[in-house]
Every structure is written in structure tokens, then in C-alpha cells.
N, C-alpha and C positions, 0 to 999 in steps of 0.2 A: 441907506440908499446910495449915498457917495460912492462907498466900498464896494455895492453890488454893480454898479457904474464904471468903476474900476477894473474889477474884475474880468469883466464882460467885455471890455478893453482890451485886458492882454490878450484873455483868450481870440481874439479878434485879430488882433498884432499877429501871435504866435501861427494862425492857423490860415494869416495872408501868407505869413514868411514860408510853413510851408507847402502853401498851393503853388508860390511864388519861385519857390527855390528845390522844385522836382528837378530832377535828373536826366534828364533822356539818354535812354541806350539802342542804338537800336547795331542789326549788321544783317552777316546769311552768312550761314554755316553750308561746309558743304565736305566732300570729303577728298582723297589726292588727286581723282580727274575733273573736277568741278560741278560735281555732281550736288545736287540739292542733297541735305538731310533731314526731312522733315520729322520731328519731335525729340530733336536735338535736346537738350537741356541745358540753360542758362542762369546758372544760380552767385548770388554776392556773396563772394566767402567772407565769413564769419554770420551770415543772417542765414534763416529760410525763405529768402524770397530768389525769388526768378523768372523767369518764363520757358516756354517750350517754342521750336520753331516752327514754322507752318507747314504748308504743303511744298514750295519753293524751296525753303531753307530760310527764309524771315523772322528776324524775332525783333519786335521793341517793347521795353518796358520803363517803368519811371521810378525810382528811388528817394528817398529823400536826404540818402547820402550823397556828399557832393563828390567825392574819389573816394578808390578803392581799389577791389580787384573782382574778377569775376571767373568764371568756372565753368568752361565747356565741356561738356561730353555727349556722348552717344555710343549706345554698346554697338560694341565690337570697335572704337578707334580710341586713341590714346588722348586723354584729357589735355585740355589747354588751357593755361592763365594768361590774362592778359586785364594791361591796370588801363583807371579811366580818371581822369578832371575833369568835372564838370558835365555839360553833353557831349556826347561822345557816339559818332557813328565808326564804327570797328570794322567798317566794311567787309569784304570777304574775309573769313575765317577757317580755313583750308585744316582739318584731322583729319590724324595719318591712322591706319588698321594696326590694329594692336590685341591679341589675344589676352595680353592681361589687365586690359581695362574691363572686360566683361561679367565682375562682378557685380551688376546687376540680377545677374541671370544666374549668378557662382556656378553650375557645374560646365556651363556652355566654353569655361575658361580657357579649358584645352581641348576645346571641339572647331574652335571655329579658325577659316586658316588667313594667312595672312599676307597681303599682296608683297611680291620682290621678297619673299622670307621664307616660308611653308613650299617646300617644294613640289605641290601636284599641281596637276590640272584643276581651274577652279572656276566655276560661275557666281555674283554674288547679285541677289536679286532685293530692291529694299521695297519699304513701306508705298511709297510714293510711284512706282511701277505698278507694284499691284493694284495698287488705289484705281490706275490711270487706266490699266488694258484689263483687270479678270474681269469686272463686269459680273455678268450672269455666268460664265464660263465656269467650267469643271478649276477646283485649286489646281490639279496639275498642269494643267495647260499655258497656267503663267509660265512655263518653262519649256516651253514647244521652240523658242527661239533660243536653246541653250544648246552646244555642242551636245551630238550622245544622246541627246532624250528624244523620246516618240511617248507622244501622249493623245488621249485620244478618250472621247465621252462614252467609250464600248457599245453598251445597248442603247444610252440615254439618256436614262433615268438619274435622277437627282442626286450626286454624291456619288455615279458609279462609274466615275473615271479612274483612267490606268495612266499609269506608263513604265517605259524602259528604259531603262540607261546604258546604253553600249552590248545594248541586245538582251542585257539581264532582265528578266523581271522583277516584280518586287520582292518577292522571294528572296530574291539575291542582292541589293538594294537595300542599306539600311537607309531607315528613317530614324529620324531625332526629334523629340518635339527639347525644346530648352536643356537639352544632353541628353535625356531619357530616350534610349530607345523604344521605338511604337512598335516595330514588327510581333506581329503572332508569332507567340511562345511556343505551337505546337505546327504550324505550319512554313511561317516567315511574312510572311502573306501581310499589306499594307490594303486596308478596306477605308477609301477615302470618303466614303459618305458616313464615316464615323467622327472625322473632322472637317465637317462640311462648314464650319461659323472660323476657321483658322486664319480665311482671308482677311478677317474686321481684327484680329488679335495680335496679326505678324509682324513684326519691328521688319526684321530680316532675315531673307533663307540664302542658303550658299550650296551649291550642288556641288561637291566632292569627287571627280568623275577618279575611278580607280580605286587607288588604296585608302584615298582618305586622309584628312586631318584628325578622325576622331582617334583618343588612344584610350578608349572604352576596349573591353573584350570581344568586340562585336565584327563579326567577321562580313567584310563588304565587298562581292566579287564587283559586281558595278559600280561600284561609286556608295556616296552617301549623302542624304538630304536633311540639313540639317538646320531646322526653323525654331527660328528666335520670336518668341512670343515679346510684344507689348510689358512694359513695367509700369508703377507708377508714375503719371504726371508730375513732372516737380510745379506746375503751375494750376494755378485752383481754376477749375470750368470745366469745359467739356463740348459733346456738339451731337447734334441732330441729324441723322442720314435719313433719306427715302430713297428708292428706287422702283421704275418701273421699265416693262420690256415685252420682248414678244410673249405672245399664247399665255394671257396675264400673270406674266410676271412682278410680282410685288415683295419688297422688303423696304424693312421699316427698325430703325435703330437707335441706342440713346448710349450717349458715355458719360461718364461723371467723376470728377477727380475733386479728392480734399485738398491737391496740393501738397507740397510739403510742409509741413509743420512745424511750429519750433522747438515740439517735443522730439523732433527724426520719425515722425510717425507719419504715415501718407496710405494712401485709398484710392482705387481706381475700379470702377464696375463698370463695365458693359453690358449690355444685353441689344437681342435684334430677332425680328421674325421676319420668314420667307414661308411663300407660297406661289403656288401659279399651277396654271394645267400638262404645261409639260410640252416640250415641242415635237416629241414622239404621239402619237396614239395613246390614251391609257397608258399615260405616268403623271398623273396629276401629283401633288408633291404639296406637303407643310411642313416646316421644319421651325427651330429655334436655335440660338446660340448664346448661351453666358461666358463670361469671363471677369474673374476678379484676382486682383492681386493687392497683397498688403503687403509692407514693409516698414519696416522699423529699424532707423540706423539706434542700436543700442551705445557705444561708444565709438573711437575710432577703429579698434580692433574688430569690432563688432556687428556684422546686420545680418536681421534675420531679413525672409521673403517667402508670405506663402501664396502660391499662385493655383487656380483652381480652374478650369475649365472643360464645356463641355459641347455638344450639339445635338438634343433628341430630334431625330424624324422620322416621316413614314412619305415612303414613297412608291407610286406603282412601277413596275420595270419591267424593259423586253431582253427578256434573258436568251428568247430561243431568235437563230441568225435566218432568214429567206436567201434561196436561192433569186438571182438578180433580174431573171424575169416575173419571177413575183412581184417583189417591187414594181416592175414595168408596168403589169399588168392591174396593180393596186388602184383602190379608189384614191388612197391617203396617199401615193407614191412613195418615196424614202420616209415617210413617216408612219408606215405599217410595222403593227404590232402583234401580233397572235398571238400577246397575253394579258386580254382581257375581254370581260363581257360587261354585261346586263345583266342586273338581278330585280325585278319589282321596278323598271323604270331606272335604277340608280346604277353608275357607274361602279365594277365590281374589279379590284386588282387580282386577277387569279394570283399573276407573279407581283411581288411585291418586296419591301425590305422596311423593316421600323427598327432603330436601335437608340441606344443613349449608352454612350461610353465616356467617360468623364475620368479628367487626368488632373489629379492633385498633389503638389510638391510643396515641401518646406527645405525651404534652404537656409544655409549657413554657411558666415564666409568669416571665417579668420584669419585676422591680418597677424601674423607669429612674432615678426619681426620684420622690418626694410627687406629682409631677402626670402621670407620664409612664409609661406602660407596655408591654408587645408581650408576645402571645398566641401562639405556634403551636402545630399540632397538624400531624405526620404520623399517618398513618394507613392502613389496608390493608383490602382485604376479598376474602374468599375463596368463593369457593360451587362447590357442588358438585350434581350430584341435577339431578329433572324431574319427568314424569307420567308415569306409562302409559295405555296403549288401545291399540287394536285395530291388526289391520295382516294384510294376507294380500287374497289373491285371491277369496275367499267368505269377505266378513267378513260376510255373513248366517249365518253359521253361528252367531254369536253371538247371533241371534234365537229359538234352540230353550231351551225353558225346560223347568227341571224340573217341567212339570204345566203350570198356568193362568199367564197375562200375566204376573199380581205375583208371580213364584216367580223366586228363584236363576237362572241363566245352567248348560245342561246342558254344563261342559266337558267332562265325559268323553265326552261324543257326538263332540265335536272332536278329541279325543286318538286316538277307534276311526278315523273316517275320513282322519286325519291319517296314520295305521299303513298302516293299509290304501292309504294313497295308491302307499305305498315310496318307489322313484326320484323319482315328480314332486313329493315336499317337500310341505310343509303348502301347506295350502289357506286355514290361519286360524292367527293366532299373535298373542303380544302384542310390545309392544315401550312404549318409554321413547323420549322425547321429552327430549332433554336440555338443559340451558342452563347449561355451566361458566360460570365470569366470575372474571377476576382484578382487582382494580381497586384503585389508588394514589393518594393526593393529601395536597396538603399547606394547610394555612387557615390564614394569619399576621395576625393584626390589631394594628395600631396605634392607640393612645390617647394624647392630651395634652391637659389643657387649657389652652389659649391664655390665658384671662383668668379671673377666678373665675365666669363668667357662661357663655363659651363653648368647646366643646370641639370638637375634630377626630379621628375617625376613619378609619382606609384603611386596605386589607389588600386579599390575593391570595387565590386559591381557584383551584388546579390541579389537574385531577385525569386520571390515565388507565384507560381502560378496555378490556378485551376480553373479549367472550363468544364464545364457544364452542357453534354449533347444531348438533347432529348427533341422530340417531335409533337406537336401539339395540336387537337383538332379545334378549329379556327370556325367554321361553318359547316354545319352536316346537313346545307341547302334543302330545306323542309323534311327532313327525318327526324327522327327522337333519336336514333342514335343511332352507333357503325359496330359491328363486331369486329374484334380484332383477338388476335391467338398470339401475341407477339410477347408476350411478360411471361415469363415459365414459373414465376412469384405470384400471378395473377391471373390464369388464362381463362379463355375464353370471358371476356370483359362487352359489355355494353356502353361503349363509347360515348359521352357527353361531352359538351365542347367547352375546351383547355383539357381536356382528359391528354395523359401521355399515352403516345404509343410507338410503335415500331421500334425503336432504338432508345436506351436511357444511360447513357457512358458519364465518366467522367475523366479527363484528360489532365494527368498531374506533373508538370514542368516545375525544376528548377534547375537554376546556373546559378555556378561561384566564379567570377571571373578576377583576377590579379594582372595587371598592366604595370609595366616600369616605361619611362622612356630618358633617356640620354640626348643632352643638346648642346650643341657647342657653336655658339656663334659670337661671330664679330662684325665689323662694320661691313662687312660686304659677303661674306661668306656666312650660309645658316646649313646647321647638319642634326640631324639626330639620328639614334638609335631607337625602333623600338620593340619588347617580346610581352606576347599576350598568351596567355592561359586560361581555359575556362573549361569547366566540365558539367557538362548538362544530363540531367538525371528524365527521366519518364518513368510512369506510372498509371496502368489503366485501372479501370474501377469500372467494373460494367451490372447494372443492375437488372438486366432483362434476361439476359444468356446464361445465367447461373441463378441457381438457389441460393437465398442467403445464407444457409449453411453452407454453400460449395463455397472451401478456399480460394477457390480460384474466380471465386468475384471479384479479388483483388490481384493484379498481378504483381510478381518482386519489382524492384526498383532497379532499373538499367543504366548506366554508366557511360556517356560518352567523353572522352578527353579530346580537345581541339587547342591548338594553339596559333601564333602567329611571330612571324619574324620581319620585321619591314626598316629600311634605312631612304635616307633620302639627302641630296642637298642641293644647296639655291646659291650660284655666286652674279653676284651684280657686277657685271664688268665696269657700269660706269652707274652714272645717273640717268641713262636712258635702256639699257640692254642689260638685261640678266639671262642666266641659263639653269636648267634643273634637271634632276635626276633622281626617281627614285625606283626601288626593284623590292621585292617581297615574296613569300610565301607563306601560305599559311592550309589550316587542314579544317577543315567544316563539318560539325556534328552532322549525322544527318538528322531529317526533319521526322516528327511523330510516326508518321504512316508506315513510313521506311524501316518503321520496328514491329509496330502491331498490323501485321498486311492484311488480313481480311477482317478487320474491325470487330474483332473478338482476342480475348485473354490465350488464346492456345496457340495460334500461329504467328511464334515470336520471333524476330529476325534479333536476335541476342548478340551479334556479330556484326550490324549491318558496318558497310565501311564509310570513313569518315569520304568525304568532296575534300582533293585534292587542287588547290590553284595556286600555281605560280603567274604572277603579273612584273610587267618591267614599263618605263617609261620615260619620255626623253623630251625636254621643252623647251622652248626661246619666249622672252618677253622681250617686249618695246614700248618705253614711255616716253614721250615725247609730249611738246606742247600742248600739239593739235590732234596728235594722232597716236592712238597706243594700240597694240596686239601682240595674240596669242599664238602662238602654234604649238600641240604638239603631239607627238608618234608614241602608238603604245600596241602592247602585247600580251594577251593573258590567255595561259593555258589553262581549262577547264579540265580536271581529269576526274576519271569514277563518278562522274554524274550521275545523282540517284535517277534510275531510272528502274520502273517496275512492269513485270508481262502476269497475265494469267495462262492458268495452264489448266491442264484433265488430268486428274489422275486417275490410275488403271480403275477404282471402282468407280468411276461416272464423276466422281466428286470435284470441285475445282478449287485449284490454291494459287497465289501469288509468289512471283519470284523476283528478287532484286537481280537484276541485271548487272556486272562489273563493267569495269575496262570501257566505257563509252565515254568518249571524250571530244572538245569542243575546241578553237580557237578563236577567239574573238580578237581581232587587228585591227587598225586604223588611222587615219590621220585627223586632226579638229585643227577649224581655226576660227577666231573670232578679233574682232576688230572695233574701235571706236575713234571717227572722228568730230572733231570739237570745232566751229568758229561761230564767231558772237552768233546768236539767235538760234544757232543750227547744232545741233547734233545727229550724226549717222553712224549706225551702227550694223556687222553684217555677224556671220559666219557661217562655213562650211564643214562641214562634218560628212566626212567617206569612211566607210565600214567594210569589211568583208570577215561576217563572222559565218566561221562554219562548221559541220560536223568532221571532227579531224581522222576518223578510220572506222574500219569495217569488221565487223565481229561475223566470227565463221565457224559453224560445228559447237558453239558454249551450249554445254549439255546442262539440263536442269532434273535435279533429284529431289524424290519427295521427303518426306521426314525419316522413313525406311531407309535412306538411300538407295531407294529407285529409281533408274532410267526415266524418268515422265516425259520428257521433249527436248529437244535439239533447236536451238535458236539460230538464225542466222539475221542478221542487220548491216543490210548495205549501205551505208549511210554517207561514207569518206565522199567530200566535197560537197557534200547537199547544205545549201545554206541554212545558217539559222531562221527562224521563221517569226512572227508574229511582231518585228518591227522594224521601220523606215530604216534599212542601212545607210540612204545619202539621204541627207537633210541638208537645206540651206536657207537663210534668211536673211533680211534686208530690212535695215528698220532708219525713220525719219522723224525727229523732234523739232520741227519749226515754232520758235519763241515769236508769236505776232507782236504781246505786247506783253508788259508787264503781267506774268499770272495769267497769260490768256496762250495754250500750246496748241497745236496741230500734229497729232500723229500719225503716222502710216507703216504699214509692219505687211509688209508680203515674207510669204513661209514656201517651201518647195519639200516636196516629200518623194521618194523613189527607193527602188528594190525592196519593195513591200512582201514579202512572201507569207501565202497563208499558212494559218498554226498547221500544222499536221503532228502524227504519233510517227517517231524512228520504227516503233516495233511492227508498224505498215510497210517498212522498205525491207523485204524478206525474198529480193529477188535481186542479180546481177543487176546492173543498169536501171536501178532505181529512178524514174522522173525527179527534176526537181517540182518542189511546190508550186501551185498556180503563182504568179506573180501580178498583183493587181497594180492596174494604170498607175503613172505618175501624175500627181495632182500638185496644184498651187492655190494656196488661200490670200487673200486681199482685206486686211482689215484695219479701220480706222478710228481713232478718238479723236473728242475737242474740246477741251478742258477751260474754262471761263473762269476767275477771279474777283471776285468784288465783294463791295462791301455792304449791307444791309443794316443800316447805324451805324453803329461802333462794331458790328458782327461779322467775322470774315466769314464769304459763303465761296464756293465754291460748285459751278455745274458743271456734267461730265455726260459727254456724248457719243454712245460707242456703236458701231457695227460691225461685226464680223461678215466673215464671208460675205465679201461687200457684193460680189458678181452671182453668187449662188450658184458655186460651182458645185457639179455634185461628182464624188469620189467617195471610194471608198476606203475607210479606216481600219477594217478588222473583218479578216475571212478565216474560214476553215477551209481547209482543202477537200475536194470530193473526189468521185471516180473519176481517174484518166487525168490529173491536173486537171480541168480545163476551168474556165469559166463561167461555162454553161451547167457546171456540177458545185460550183465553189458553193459555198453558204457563207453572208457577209451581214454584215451591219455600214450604214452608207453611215458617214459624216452629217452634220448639220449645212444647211442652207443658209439660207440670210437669216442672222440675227442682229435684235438691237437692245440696247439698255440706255437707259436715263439717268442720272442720281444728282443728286444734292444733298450739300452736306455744310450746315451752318455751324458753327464754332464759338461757344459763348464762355 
């Protein structure tokens, strides 16, 4: 009893001494302009413990070492040590941007650019922004206050925002998710309600306006967007979100992290659901988002990281635009839709979108040697889903509404006549438009430096691709079924629903891309070299237009070679002013259509010509205490822009023809700005554009496959501006610290020289009009962000309203007869909106 008396002693001693003789650590990290970084990482070297920083940049934790050292980082800036006796508050902790700390993420290594060093134009937008302003908003929109971008929620609907970047589209606009570029393999095309869960995933995105930091094979005439997903927590917990908002808006989400472990092994899973009715008409909306990521430091040379995420939804959408007395004239006002009805009482998406595309990488990062490293990532991607609309023999049937214009779509009018039809099948039905895609590649980069001055980069980028087009019937609204004559493998079929019909292709892409770059830098001066190579193959496979015995259900395999040449450099004259320079060209495959032009194996453009762009550009920084900015001037010549016309040929029959020689110049000035004093942060910038069409094509004769005469083109276009986005933007943004963890935001945006989308091959006359040009608008939006504590649980509420005045402008027009306004077809902006959230931290 003595001994167990004793025992029970020490242990008593031992575990006063250490309750008694913890550690405290506490500080806030932030990065070179004092910027909070929340989920910073704070780990004890030689141990796996640490913590992560908060939403501020806050981190404390307790040890039961009494000194030591300890281990900052955060992707994209350069690690920091720093030693401790005893308790220790480390106060501010200021990391600098550093590309080759981003080994978290390995391929992002030589993607992301690097402030006073990487010489473009650059926006860098982090975790804690998005947190504070998207809210319920479209992901692109967090970027409406960035030089260059027009972003904007198009028809609505859930996930179906756009934007542009210096006039490009997304087409032209690469996107990155963790270096993997997203853009469609067969178009270029970025469909954002495919990563609709990115906002709850995103460490940090940086917008690339021009040539780019990426030295991937990927040719980017606007710029590049390049988002950095979330890694593992080095600290074990997690946290709780909710949100709620207009036209019930609800989400609901959980994160969960192992921590890092003592094996190097660590775990992180998200998951979140979204719903609400839609603040259009008929787009009601469910959606989900997962994301997990593991990693495994295997030795020092050595981690793996597999990271996996995805977002299935389904959403109603108004794809077709009203003329603006419609709207006027509406019950719903700006929130009329004309694509949808009633079916049996129940709300029915004629138009609609459902997908699940899911992107999974494994990465690998080997450390060679102190100077020498290699990056790769394989990776997969998956998608699934399409649209719906219309389809049947009297698809005016869908013109009967319940009551006046602006009312619901009468489907049960469709269902009685559909019954009534019996034998001869519907008359009107919907159906899905599908686009599966399975797509593989793998991106290996190499790094060494040659001397302490210069370095050499190379690496591969391969990837393959297949989509999948086919057409699906979805509801044959009270019939047994539809006739359809569209399968020459199958005809005259009795259509049941999921039956294919009208169309069943398959679209087959790959690229092999080779990248080198060259850099030579020192303490004040950065330069590099760099050339890209890539050649992109196609291949149709069409199963409805040919017999399976016709060869040419499969067509040969096409060939396009693209390359790229780009240099750039950045000297710091002091510690407050730098200047840069970078100038490039390169040559751009064209895109699928541009080769098979009437969406069949026989009319093959076997020759189409590569997109020609040269880009130059010219910039100042300034960093100073309180106040730092940007400015700068650029140039990109657009030439041989695919552009395609239809035509007659002499037997009635119609073909497509690629157009040459149409070219664009997109110019401009950007500037943006940040100042700093205790409590306050103000932020603005201006961005002036003048992108236009650069000449006028006269007499280009077009021949049919005979070489025949078929038509004479003529396209007056020289000075017509580019169209479908804001050429001046400006912004003004205000971060009031009231108190500890408790902010006040306010963000006014200014949009102008709006001109609507129109077709060049419509200005076939001297003295061509320009496009309507819709009003100039300003938006007014605000957050308020609270701090505290719930136990020991840090919580966090966040209060947002957009368009605080419910101004209403509009976003996106098509041009009609005569420019004017009275002919335009548009989609108006949102109204007042608002969201709620909390999010507890455990």
C-alpha cells in the first residue's frame, strides 16, 4: 500500500510539474503588407505539434517544452524560424512570397507569382477575403474588385457565373486549380458551377492578368487564374459553418483535421450542402461539396499529397435573355424567367444544369539535393451531368403559359395533348444535353540551380481526354414515348426516357506539352527566359451519322503544333519602387469545332490556322509603409481569331467556313492601390480598356470542297469595340478594425463601356453601328464580421449585403436590330442581397 502511496505521488508531482510548466506561445502572422494569414502553420521543430492561425492571423498554443524553435509557414511565402524561452509572445510575424515554398501543393511551385520578383501584372486574393465578402455570391465575383475582370452571375442560376479578363473570355483565360489546368479540352470554356464548393477549399487564388506566371504549356491570352486549394491542418480540430440568406438560402458544413502526426501522416476532410430557391424565378438549386486531402511526409527528401475534390448539383437556369420592357412589364420584374413551368402542381426546370465533376491528384515532391528538385502530379478528372430543354415536334407547345407572358410555362397543357396524342408519342418533351468527360494527365517539373544566380526549369504536361456528347430524354410529359429517325444504326426508334437521341459523338483530345524556363536573378534584379511547345491532337467518333461498318464513324487523328516564347524582368530600384517588363508571343491551337465544322466526320477543316497573339507590357510598383501600388500599361495583339460563317451551297445544301485574317487589339491602363493605418485599411483601383476590332475584311471569297465559288464575305468591323465586357472598372474598398476580431467592411464597384455580345459576321455593311452600350452602373456592398469566443471555441459571425441600394443595371446584353435598347435582349444584375454565416472552430 506504501509503494502504491508512492507512486501515486510521483505521478501527482510529475503531472503538477507539467500542468505547471506549459509553455505559451502565442503571435499573428501576416504577410509583407500586414495582412492577416489565416491557416498559417505553426509547428515545434523536431515534434509534430503546432497550431494553425485563425481568421486574423492569431495562433497560441502550449508545449511542455520550455525552449526551442519553431516553424512558420503558409503556401506561397517563404518559411520562418524563430527560437523561444520560456512564454513567449512572438508578436507580429511578417513572411515574404516565395514560389519555392509551395511545396505543399508541389505542382503550384512554378505557378504562382511572386511580389517585387515575377515580373507581371498580379492580383493575390486569400482565404480570409473570400471568407469575409463571397457570401452566397457566384466564386467569380470575388474578383470584380480586381484590375481587368468583369464578372457577373449571367442568367442566375447557381454556379452560372462568367467572367473576363481584359476582354478575353474564358476560352482564353486559363484556369488552374493547384497547377492543373481546368479549361475544356475540346472547347477552353471554364463552366463555374462545376466548382461551385472551391470557395470552402481555397487557401489562395492570384489572377495573372497577361502572359502569366504559369510555365505549364498552356497558352493564356487574358491572363490566368490560379487557385490554391486548402492542405492539411498541421493542428488536430476543425469547425462548423452555417449559413443563411435571401430566397432561402441555406448552407451547412463540417471540417475535420488528424493534425499532424508523429508518423508525418495528417488528414483533412471537408464536406458542406447548399440549397435555397433561387433569387431569379425558377432556379431553385441543391448542391454539395467534398474535399479531402492526405499527406504523408515520408522522409526529408520525400511527401506524398493526395488531394481529391468535387461539387455535384442540380440547378434550375434562365438561359434565354428578355428584352428590357419585358422585364418592365413583369410580374417578378428583374427576376423573370421564361424557363420554367408547372407540372401536376410542382415546380418543373424546363432549363436546367446537374453535374459532378471531381478532380483528383497525387503528388510528389522530391527534394534532389539543397539545389535541385522535381515536382509531379498525376491527376484524373471525372464529370458527369449537362442541361435540359426542350425537344419534340411542337416545341411551341412550350409557348402556352399559365395566364399572361410573364407566368410559368402550362405543362400540363403538354401532358393532356401528349395523352391524347396515344400511338403518335409526344409532340413536346424535355430532354438533357449531356457532356460525360473522363480526362488523365500527368505535370512533372524539374528545378536546379546552375549557379547561385541562375536557375533552369523543364517539365512535361500530358494529358488525355474524352467527352462524351449524346442527348437524353428526361420526361415525355404524359406520353409512352417520342419517335425519333436520328440513329441510322437504329431508326425509326420509340423513344423511352434516358433513351439517346438526336446526336451520340465522342470528342477525343490530347496534348503533349514541354516547357523550359531560364532565370537569372539577384538581389534586386529577376529575369527569365521562357519556350513552350505543345501539340494537340483531335479525334471524332460519331455513332449516329455512320453505320458501324462505315470507316468513317471514326475520323483520322489531327495534329495541331502551338508554341510559346515569353521573357520578362523585375528590378527593385530601392526598397520601396520596382519596375517590370515583360513582352511575348506565342501561337494557339485552334479549338475542336474549328476543325470538325458541321458536327459530323466529313467536313474536316484539316488545316484550320493556329490564333496568333503577340502581348507586351510595362509596370511600376510602390511599397511603402502605409501605402503600396500598381500600375501598369499593356498591349496584346489578337490575330486570325477563330471565327466561323455559314454559307449555301449551289445545291441548297449549307456548310461552314473558317474565316482568316480577323483580328483584335486589346490595350489598356490598370491600377490598384493599398493604404494601411492602425484600424484602417483602404483599398481602390481603376482599370481603362479600349479593346477593339483591329480591321475590316473585303471581297474573302469562300469555296466549297469542289472549289467552288459559294460566297463573298465582307466584315466591316475596324474600330467596333469588343463586346460582352465592362472596359472601365473601378473600385473602392474600406476595412475598419472596430475592435479586436470585430471588422466593418464596405466595397463600392463602378462598371462602364458595357457593350452588348453581338456576331462580327452581322457587320457586312460600310459604316457598321457600334453595339448597344448598356448604362453605367455602381454597386454598394457591405460586411461585418464579429469575433468571439463560445468556451474555449473560437466562433466567428459574418454579415453581408450586396447591393446595398438595389440598384438595378444591367450585366449582360445581346445586341438586336438597329443597336438600340429598345431591341437589346439582356439579363439585369441582382438586387439587394444578404447572407448570414457562422462558423465555430473546435
Amino acid at each position: 500500500m506504501r509503494n502504491l502511496k508512492n507512486w501515486l505521488m510521483v505521478v501527482m508531482l510529475v503531472s503538477t510539474s507539467i500542468i505547471f510548466g506549459q509553455t505559451k506561445l502565442t503571435g499573428k502572422i501576416v504577410d509583407e503588407t500586414n495582412q492577416p494569414l489565416p491557416g498559417a502553420s505553426v509547428v515545434l521543430k523536431g515534434l509534430q505539434t503546432g497550431a494553425s492561425s485563425d481568421f486574423d492571423g492569431y495562433f497560441t498554443f502550449e508545449t511542455s517544452v520550455s525552449s526551442g524553435t519553431i516553424v512558420v509557414s503558409f503556401v506561397g511565402y517563404e518559411t520562418k524560424t524563430l527560437t523561444f524561452n520560456g512564454d513567449t509572445n512572438f508578436g507580429t510575424i511578417a513572411l515574404k512570397l516565395s514560389a519555392e515554398s509551395l511545396d505543399e501543393i508541389v505542382i503550384t511551385a512554378v505557378s504562382f507569382a511572386v511580389d517585387r520578383k515575377t515580373p507581371i501584372a498580379v492580383s493575390t486574393i486569400k482565404a480570409d477575403v473570400i471568407e469575409n465578402k463571397l457570401g452566397s455570391q457566384e466564386f467569380p465575383e470575388i474578383l470584380k474588385s480586381t484590375p481587368g475582370v468583369y464578372a457577373t452571375k449571367s442568367g442566375g442560376g447557381f454556379g452560372d457565373g462568367r467572367l473576363n479578363l481584359r476582354g478575353f473570355n474564358s476560352e482564353n483565360v486559363a484556369v488552374m486549380i493547384n497547377g492543373v489546368p481546368v479549361n475544356d479540352m475540346e472547347n477552353g470554356r471554364v463552366y463555374w458551377s462545376n466548382w461551385a464548393g472551391l470557395a470552402d477549399v481555397t487557401s489562395a487564388m492570384q489572377v495573372q492578368r497577361g502572359l502569366g506566371a504559369s510555365k505549364v504549356a498552356v497558352p493564356s491570352i487574358g491572363g490566368t487564374i490560379n487557385i490554391i486549394s486548402k492542405t492539411t491542418d498541421i493542428e488536430k480540430g476543425g469547425n462548423v459553418t452555417t449559413s443563411v440568406g435571401n430566397d432561402g438560402y441555406q448552407k451547412y458544413g463540417v471540417t475535420v483535421s488528424t493534425g499532424l502526426l508523429d508518423n508525418g501522416f495528417a488528414a483533412t476532410v471537408s464536406a458542406a450542402k447548399t440549397k435555397g430557391n433561387g433569387y431569379v424565378d425558377g432556379t431553385e438549386f441543391e448542391g454539395y461539396n467534398y474535399f479531402v486531402n492526405i499527406s504523408k511526409q515520408i522522409n526529408d527528401n520525400h511527401k506524398l499529397s493526395l488531394t481529391s475534390f468535387g461539387a455535384p448539383q442540380r440547378h434550375g437556369q434562365r438561359q434565354n435573355r428578355s428584352l428590357i420592357s419585358t422585364y418592365r412589364n413583369a410580374e417578378s420584374g428583374i427576376k423573370f424567367n421564361p424557363d420554367w413551368g408547372y407540372k401536376n402542381g410542382q415546380v418543373v426546370h424546363v432549363e436546367d444544369n446537374f453535374y459532378h465533376k471531381s478532380q483528383t491528384s497525387l503528388n510528389h515532391y522530391w527534394t534532389i539535393s539543397d539545389k535541385t528538385n522535381l515536382s509531379t502530379a498525376l491527376y484524373a478528372s471525372w464529370g458527369s451531368g449537362g442541361g435540359g430543354g426542350t425537344a419534340g415536334t411542337n416545341r411551341d407547345l412550350f409557348k402556352v403559359r399559365l395566364g399572361g407572358f410573364d407566368q410559368p410555362i402550362d405543362l400540363d397543357n403538354i401532358v393532356e395533348i401528349n395523352r391524347a396524342n396515344g400511338a403518335l408519342g409526344s409532340e413536346a418533351f424535355l430532354r438533357a444535353s449531356r457532356n460525360d468527360h473522363s480526362w488523365y494527365g500527368v505535370l512533372s517539373t524539374f528545378k536546379t540551380e546552375l549557379t547561385d544566380n541562375i536557375s533552369f526549369i523543364g517539365g512535361v504536361d500530358i494529358r488525355s481526354y474524352v467527352g462524351k456528347h449524346f442527348r437524353e430524354v428526361t420526361d415525355l410529359l404524359g406520353g409512352e414515348y417520342a419517335y425519333d429517325n436520328s440513329d441510322i444504326n437504329n431508326p425509326n426508334r420509340a423513344l423511352k426516357v434516358g433513351d439517346t437521341f438526336a446526336y451520340n459523338n465522342d470528342g477525343e483530345v490530347g496534348w503533349q506539352g514541354l516547357f523550359t524556363q531560364l532565370e537569372y536573378n539577384t538581389e534586386d534584379l529577376s529575369t527569365f527566359l521562357s519556350v513552350a511547345a505543345s501539340n494537340t491532337s483531335y479525334r471524332r467518333v460519331d455513332y449516329f451519322n455512320y453505320l458501324d461498318s462505315d470507316p468513317l464513324q471514326t475520323t483520322d487523328k489531327y495534329d495541331f503544333f502551338g508554341y510559346s516564347v515569353k521573357g520578362g524582368a523585375n528590378y527593385n530600384i530601392d526598397d520601396e519602387n520596382n519596375v517590370f517588363a515583360n513582352i511575348g508571343y506565342f501561337e494557339k491551337a485552334p479549338i475542336f469545332t474549328s476543325v470538325f465544322l458541321q458536327y459530323d466526320n466529313e467536313h474536316i477543316n484539316a488545316d484550320a490556322e493556329n490564333e496568333k497573339i503577340f502581348s507586351a507590357e510595362l509596370g511600376y510598383g510602390f511599397r511603402g509603409e502605409k501605402f503600396a501600388a500598381n500600375i501598369n500599361i499593356y498591349r496584346t495583339q489578337w490575330n486570325d481569331r477563330t471565327l466561323t460563317r455559314s454559307f449555301q451551297n449551289p445545291d441548297g445544301t449549307f456548310g461552314t467556313a473558317n474565316i482568316l485574317g480577323v483580328n483584335a487589339l486589346h490595350q489598356g491602363v490598370e491600377l490598384d492601390f493599398t493604404y494601411r493605418v492602425p484600424n484602417l485599411t483602404i483599398t481602390g483601383m481603376l482599370s481603362l480598356g479600349d479593346w477593339t476590332w483591329a480591321n475590316d475584311l473585303e471581297n474573302i471569297q469562300i469555296f466549297d470542297e469542289e472549289q467552288n465559288l459559294v460566297n463573298t464575305v465582307n466584315m466591316f468591323i475596324d474600330g467596333l469595340k469588343v463586346s460582352d465586357a465592362a472596359q472601365t472598372t473601378a473600385a473602392l474598398g474600406l476595412d475598419y478594425k472596430i475592435m479586436e476580431k470585430t471588422h466593418f467592411t464596405v466595397d463600392f464597384n463602378f462598371f462602364d463601356n458595357l457593350y452588348a455580345r453581338y456576331d462580327p459576321n452581322d457587320r457586312g455593311t460600310p459604316n457598321a453601328p457600334q453595339a448597344w452600350k448598356a448604362p453605367a452602373y455602381t454597386t454598394f456592398d457591405m460586411s461585418f464580421r464579429y469575433g468571439f469566443k463560445i468556451g474555449d471555441l473560437d466562433t466567428t459571425l459574418i454579415g453581408r449585403m450586396n447591393n446595398v441600394f438595389d440598384t438595378q443595371y444591367i450585366a449582360d446584353a445581346t445586341d438586336g436590330a438597329g443597336s438600340t435598347a429598345q431591341t437589346a435582349l439582356v439579363w439585369y444584375g441582382f438586387g439587394r442581397t444578404f447572407n448570414i454565416s457562422a462558423k465555430i472552430r473546435f
